[in-house]
C-alpha positions, 0 to 999 in steps of 0.5 A: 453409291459404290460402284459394286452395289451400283453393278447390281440395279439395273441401267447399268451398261449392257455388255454385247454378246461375244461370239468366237473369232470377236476381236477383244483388246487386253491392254497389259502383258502382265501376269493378268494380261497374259492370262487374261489373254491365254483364257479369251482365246482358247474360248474362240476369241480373237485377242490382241494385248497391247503393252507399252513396255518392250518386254512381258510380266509387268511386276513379275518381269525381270532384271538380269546383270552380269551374270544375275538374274532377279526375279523383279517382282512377286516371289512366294508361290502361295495358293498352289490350287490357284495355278494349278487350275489356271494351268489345267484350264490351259491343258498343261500343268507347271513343269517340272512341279514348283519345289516346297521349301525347307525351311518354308522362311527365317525369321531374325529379329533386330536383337540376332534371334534366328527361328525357321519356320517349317510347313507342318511344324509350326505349333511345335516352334509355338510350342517352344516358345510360348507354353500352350501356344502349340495347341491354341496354333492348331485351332488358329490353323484349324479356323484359318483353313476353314475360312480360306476354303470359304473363301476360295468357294464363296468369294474369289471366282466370283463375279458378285453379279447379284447380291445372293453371291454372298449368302451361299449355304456355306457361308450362312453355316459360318456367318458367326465366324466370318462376322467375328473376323470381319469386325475385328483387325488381324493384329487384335485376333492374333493378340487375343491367343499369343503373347509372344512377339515373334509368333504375333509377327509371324502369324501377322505380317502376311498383311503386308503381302496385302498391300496393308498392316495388321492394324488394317487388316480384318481378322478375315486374311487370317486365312494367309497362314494356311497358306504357309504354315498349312500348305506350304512355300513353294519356289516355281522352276525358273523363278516367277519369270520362268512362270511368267514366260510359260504363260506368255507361250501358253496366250501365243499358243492360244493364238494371242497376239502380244504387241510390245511397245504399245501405249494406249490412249484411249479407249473408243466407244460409240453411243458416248458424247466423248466417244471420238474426243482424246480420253487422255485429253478429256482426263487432263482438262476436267475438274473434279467437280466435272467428274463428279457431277459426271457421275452423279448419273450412273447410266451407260454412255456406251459401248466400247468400239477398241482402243487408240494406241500408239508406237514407234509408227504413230498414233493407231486404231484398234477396233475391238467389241471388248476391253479388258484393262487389265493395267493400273485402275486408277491410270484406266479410269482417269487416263483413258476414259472421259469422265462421263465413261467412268465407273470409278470416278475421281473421288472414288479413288479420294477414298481409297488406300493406295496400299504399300510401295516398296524399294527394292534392292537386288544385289549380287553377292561373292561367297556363300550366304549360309546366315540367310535362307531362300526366304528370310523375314527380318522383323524389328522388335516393336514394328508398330512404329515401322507401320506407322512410318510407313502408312502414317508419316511418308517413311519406310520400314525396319521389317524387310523381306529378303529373297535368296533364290541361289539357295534352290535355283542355281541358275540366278547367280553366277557360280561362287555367288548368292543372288539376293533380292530385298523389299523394304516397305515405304510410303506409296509416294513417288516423290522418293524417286527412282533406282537405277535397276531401268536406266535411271540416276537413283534418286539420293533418298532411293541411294541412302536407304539402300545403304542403310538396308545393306548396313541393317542386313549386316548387323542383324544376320551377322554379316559383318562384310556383306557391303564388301562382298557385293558385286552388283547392285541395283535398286528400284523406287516407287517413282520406278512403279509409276512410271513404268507401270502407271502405278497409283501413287508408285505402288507396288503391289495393289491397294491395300485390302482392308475392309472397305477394299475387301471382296465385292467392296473391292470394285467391280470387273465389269465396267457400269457406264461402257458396254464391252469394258472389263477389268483385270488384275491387283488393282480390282477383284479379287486382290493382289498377288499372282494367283488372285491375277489369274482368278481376275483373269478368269472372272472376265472370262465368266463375265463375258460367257455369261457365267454368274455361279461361285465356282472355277471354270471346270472347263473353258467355255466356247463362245 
């Protein structure tokens, strides 16, 4: 049985009832973490996050040479409720306000086409294009806007604790849209009112912000267009990591204690037959088959006690009455927990996508760049065998995303210079190796796709000396991912949302088998991307009030 239905039986693990100044553990200072961590302790809890790395941010960290500054990680600010509310919680707001983009993005195809894509005028640009196109975009927004106020009511600060979190009023009054795009992929709903390519492909890649492709992706992210085309791109002063750094402070200013260099081993609980045994051990020596006769009983083992860890000083104990994991799943659960303590068992992940990887490429460039915009889209003209190089035969794509802050935030480039940022899709494989962005030789494969990138990026924004003007370079491959973040299979993003991976499908963020263990972040509920990390965040903080409805905190409970 899926872990989400099993939540939702009874004699599933019960989970203590925290009380103000209850020491609780967050394992990882990523965005998730910290949040996770800012939330917890302004609730009356006393938290402690323990992080491997020697600095905060995870994914969204970054990476600074010679004068340079990228972003090394997430880099559209999307769904500006989402911050806004986490911040409002937190008794702050952004400052100053992240600022809109114009154009939102640039579009350029492998044959030279340029097309800017600006908030608010959209079906103008459809229009242009495709005859008709301008007035079938206003009922695809119009249908888009509706389902993403669905789903930001009904199914993302959500706990989906029983089954009636998914039959609410609202999404009974839709339940004829919401099945039509939920039985159909985004590529055929998108295909079924436009003809042109490049609309196809604007309205269609915000799949892979999903961790996924069109042909992947239920109808239902349709939703991703009122973000951009609806709402808008907005950049966040200081760049993700200005964001990441003002939610760090808001954790310390909670009262949070944040410990760098911290490698947890092990999760302790009482009340389990593994529960003073190494988990890390437990996970190496047992077999498939143990996990899986393990989880043939789905009833708790026990409760969570803290956490073993350890640093530059040894191997150390850290009692706590709550976990919350807010690392990689897949390193939790196979890593960290002995195989009868699992919610999500081997073979449950034998099942599950992965979801995209990604190389990047941050480059320091001499000169101005004029030929790309903040956020540029380079698009092949037939992408399906991108997808399929990608997702099918362990390669990478042609359709890359190109970031140029330097064209709002003056402060990531020395003056004179473009700061570029580049994400080209590849397999979830770290076989392909490292870059050299965190002190490793780059691999060959990591080395020549980066030539290759550059070379492409020339040729079709018509930058014919691009490769001579660059001033810096470094690069990051998926075996960068796994090993700094234990990255399932070298990710980058999270598991893919396709349907299977989708809402409560998705998982669970409170653990079935040990009492007292949560989970936050891209690799659980409710997905990938910033602003669903601080959802996670605060769906653990429902979870341990006791708060079960469909609807954001209106204020932070005092436990």
């Amino acid at each position: 049985m899926h872990p989400a239905l099993r939540s939702w039986l009874p004699g599933t693990a019960k989970h203590p009832q925290l009380r103000a100044g209850d020491p609780v553990v967050v394992i990882g200072a990523g965005i998730a973490g910290l949040a996770t961590a800012a939330l917890l302790s302004r609730a009356g809890l006393r938290v402690t996050v323990l992080e491997r790395l020697d600095t905060v941010g995870g994914r969204a960290g970054t990476v600074t040479a010679d004068g340079f500054r990228w972003d090394a990680g997430p880099s559209w600010y999307l769904m500006p409720e989402a911050f806004d509310h986490f911040f409002e919680l937190c008794g702050t707001h952004p400052s100053p306000e992240p600022q809109t983009l114009d154009p939102a993005y640039r579009v350029i195809s492998s044959s030279g086409e340029r097309v800017d894509v600006r908030t608010g005028s959209a079906p103008e640009l459809f229009e242009s294009r495709e005859a008709g196109a301008g007035a079938r975009l206003r009922e695809y927004l119009d249908r888009s806007s509706l389902t993403y106020r669905v789903a930001l009511s009904n199914y993302l600060y959500t706990t989906f604790s029983s089954p009636r979190s998914l039959a609410s009023k609202e999404t009974l009054r839709h339940a004829g849209l919401l099945a039509q795009l939920l039985t159909r992929t985004l590529d055929t709903h998108v295909a079924r009112d436009f003809q042109d390519p490049l609309l196809r492909q604007i309205l269609s890649y915000p799949a892979v912000f999903l961790s996924s492709h069109p042909a992947a992706t239920p109808a239902l992210y349709s939703l991703m267009s009122h973000t951009d085309l609806v709402e808008g791109v907005r950049y966040p002063h200081g760049g993700f990591w200005g964001l990441t750094q003002h939610i760090y402070e808001l954790a310390l200013a909670a009262g949070a204690h944040i410990r760098l260099g911290c490698e947890v081993s092990g999760i302790v609980s009482q009340g389990s037959t593994s529960s003073h045994a190494s988990a890390a051990s437990h996970a190496s020596a047992a077999s498939h088959t143990s996990a899986a006769s393990h989880a043939s009983t789905h009833g708790p083992v026990g409760t969570v006690t803290g956490v073993r860890y350890t640093n530059t000083d040894g191997e150390h104990t850290l009692p706590a009455k709550a976990v919350v994991a807010a690392g990689d799943l897949y390193h939790t659960e196979t890593q960290l927990l002995a195989p009868e303590q699992r919610t999500f068992p081997e073979h449950f992940f034998d099942k599950r996508e992965p979801g995209v990887s990604a190389v990047l490429l941050m480059l320091g460039v001499r000169g101005e760049l004029p030929e790309l915009a903040h956020h540029t889209l380079l698009f092949s003209e037939d992408w399906t065998p991108d997808f399929a190089a990608v997702f099918r035969h362990g390669g990478a794509s042609r359709s890359i995303y190109i970031s140029k802050p330097s064209a709002t935030d003056p402060t990531v480039a020395p003056a004179g210079h473009e700061n570029l940022f580049v994400l080209i899709p590849v397999a979830p494989d770290p076989t392909l190796g490292h870059g050299d962005a965190y002190g490793h030789t780059p691999s060959p494969a990591i080395t020549q796709l980066a030539d290759a990138t550059i070379t492409q990026i020339a040729t079709w924004a018509n930058i014919p000396d691009l490769a001579q003007r660059i001033v810096v370079r470094r690069t990051v491959g998926p075996a960068d991912f796994a090993g700094r973040y234990h990255a399932w299979k070298g990710g980058a993003i999270g598991p893919s949302h396709t349907l299977a991976q989708s809402a409560f499908l998705r998982g669970t963020q409170a653990s079935t088998r040990l009492g007292g263990l949560y989970y936050a972040g891209a690799t659980t509920l409710p997905g990938v991307g910033v602003p669903l990390c601080l959802i996670s965040a605060e769906n653990v903080l429902k979870h341990i009030a006791g708060i079960h409805d469909t609807a954001p905190l209106s204020t932070i409970p005092r436990l």
